[in-house]
N, C-alpha and C positions, 0 to 999 in steps of 0.2 A: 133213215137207214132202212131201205124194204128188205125184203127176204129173198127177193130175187137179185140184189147190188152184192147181197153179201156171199150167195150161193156161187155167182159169177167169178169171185173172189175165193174162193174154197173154204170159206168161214159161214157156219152154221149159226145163226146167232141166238136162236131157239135154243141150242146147245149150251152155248156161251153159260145163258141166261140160265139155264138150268144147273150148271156148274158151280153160279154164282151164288144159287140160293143154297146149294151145299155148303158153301164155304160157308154162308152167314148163319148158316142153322149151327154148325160144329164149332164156328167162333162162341156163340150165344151160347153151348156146354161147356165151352170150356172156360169161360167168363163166368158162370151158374158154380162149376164144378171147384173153383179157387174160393166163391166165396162160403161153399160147404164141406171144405177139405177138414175142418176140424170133426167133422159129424162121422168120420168114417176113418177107419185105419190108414197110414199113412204109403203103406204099400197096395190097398184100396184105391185109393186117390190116382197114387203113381201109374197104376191101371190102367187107368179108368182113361185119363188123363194123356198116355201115350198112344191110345186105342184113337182117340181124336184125332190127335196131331199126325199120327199115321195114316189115316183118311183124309186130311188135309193134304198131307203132303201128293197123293196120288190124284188129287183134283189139281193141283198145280203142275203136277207133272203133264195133265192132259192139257193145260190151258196152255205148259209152255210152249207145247207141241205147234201150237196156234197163236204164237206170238208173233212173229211175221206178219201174219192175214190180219191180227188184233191191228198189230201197228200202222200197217196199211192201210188200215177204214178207218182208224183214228186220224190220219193226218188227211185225208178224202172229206171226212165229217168236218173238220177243221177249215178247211177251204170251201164249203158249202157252206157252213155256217157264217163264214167272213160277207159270202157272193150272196147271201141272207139277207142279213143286215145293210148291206149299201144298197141291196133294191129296197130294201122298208124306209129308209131314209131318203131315198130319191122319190117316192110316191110320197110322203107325207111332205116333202118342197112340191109335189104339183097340186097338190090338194090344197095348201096354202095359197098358191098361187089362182087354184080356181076360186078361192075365197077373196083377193084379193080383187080380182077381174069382176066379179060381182060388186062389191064395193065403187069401184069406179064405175062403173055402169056399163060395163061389155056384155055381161050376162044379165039377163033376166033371171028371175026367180025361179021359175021351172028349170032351166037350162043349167042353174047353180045346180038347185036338187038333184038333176040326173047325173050330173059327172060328178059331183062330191057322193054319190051313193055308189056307183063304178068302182069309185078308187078305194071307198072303205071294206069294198068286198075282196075287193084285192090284199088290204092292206091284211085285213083280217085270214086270208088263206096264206098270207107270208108271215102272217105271225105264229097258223098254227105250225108250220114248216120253221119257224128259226127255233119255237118251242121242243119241239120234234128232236133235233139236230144240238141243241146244247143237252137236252136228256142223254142222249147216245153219247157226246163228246168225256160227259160224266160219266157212263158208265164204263165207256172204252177206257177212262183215265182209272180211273179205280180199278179194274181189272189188269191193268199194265203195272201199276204200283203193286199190286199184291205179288205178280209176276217178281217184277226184280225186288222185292223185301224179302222175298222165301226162297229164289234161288242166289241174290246179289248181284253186285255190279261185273259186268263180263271184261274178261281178264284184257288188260292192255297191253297191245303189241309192242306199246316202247320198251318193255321192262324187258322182253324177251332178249336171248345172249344172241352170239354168231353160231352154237351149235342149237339153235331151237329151242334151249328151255332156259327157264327167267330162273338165277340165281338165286339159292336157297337162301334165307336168313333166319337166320333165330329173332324170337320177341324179343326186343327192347335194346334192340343192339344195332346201332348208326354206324351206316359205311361212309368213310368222310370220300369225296370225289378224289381221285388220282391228280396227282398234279401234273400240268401239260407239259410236254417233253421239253420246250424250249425255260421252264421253269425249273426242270431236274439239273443239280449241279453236280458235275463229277468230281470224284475224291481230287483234291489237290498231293499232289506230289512232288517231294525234294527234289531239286533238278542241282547235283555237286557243280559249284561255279567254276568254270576255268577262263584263264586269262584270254582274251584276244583282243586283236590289235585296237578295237571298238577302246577296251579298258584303259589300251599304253593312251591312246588319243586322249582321254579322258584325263587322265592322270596328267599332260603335257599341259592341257587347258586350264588346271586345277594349279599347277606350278606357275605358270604364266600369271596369273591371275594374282598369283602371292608376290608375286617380285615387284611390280610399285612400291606395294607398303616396305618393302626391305630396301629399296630406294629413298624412300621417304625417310624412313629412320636413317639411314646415312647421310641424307643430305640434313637433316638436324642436326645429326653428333658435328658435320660440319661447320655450323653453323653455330653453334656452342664451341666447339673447340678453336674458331679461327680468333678469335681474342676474347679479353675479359667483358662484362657489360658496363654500360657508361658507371653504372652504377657504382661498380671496382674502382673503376680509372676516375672517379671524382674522391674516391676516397684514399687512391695511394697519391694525390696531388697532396690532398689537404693535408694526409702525412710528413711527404715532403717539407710543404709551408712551413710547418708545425716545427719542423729540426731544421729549416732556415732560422726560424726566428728563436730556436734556442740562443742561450751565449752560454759561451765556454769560461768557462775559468781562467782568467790570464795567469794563475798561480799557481793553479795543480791541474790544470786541464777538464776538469769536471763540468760536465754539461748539468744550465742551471735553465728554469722556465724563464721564460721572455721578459715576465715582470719582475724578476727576484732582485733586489741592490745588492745580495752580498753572495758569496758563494756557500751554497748548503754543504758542503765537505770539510772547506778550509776557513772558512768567514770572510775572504781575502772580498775586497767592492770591487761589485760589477756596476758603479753608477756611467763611469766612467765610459764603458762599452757596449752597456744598454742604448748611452745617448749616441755613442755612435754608429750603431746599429740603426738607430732611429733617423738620424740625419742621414 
């Protein structure tokens, strides 16, 4: 970085430089002045102490002025420095290469000497140039740092509202994000039901729907009511049987069991009409 790249640019760097060594002298007091603050009254110190930081701050105020032109030969020095380094790397592949060709036996001894000396004098005026160019790059870096540490980070235009200025917040208090309109739900509201013809249809489908099963139950009660079950009708047979094969009483009429010989009423014999029951 010459004096004339930078002059071109509107950046003094004599200045710079001289700015810089201010800051490092009143850092260095005030770094000196915390570790002998016990040695002196503490509104001494206090003094002492903002007398610094106020001359600080007005050395920054000038550099900020020059932060632009800083930043601009910062990122210039950065790109010389790259286009540095890839010519010092391509000279030391032909220098290898001149060694190699000597080896094989292209070159002669002399003719190695002469182009392997060429190239180291080159390599060496690009080294004192990359030397040169990472100094600067340092110095530009550290001077930009101190820049945004002492005045901060510059304010972001996302935050900014639709009238120009970015909504106030108190410390320690979290805005939750708005929720998106198609997520807001509106109050639900009573709507009193009235009947329409939608409901009569409803209700006619609902009725329909029930008359099977009342179909059903009546064709059962039918079906239970149209006679007894076998089950009945084996049992008023067997009844029947049962007062066939009684015998009566030839003598007082009293009905007597199937097996009995005599009549349980009167005593009168039933042998007589059991057997012919029997026959």
């Amino acid at each position: 970085m010459t004096k004339a790249d930078t002059k071109k640019q509107g950046l003094d760097i004599e200045e710079v430089l001289s700015l810089r060594e201010e800051l490092d002298e009143l850092t260095s007091r005030i770094e000196l002045a915390e570790q002998k603050k016990t040695a002196v009254k503490p509104e001494i110190y206090t003094k002492v102490k903002t007398d610094y930081e106020a001359k600080m701050n007005k050395i920054i105020n000038k550099l900020a002025k020059r932060s632009d032109a800083l930043r601009s030969e910062f990122e210039r020095t950065r790109r010389s420095e790259a286009k540095v380094k890839d010519k010092s790397a391509a000279l030391q592949d032909e220098l290898e290469e001149i060694k190699f060709r000597y080896e094989l036996g292209e070159y002669s001894q002399e003719e190695h000497d002469r182009l392997s000396k060429e190239k180291m004098s080159v390599i060496k005026t690009i080294g004192k140039e990359k030397a040169a160019l990472e100094e600067s790059s340092r110095f530009l870096s550290d001077i930009l740092s101190r820049i945004d540490g002492a005045l901060g980070p510059k304010e972001e235009s996302a935050g900014v509202t639709a009238e120009g200025a970015a909504p106030e917040v108190e410390a320690g208090v979290t805005i939750a994000p708005e929720p998106a309109i198609s997520q807001v739900s509106e109050p639900e509201t009573e709507v009193p039901h009235t009947q329409t013809p939608l409901d009569d249809i409803a209700g006619e489908l609902e009725a329909e729907m029930k008359e099977p099963e009342t179909e059903e139950l009546a064709s059962d009660e039918k079906v239970s009511l149209s006679g007894p079950e076998p089950e009945e009708i084996g049992s008023e047979l067997v009844s029947e049987s049962k007062e066939e094969k009684q015998l009566k009483c030839p003598n007082c009429g009293f009905t007597n069991m199937p097996d009995s010989w005599y009549c349980e009423k009167c005593g009168a014999e039933l042998v007589q009409e059991s057997k012919g029951g029997g026959a």
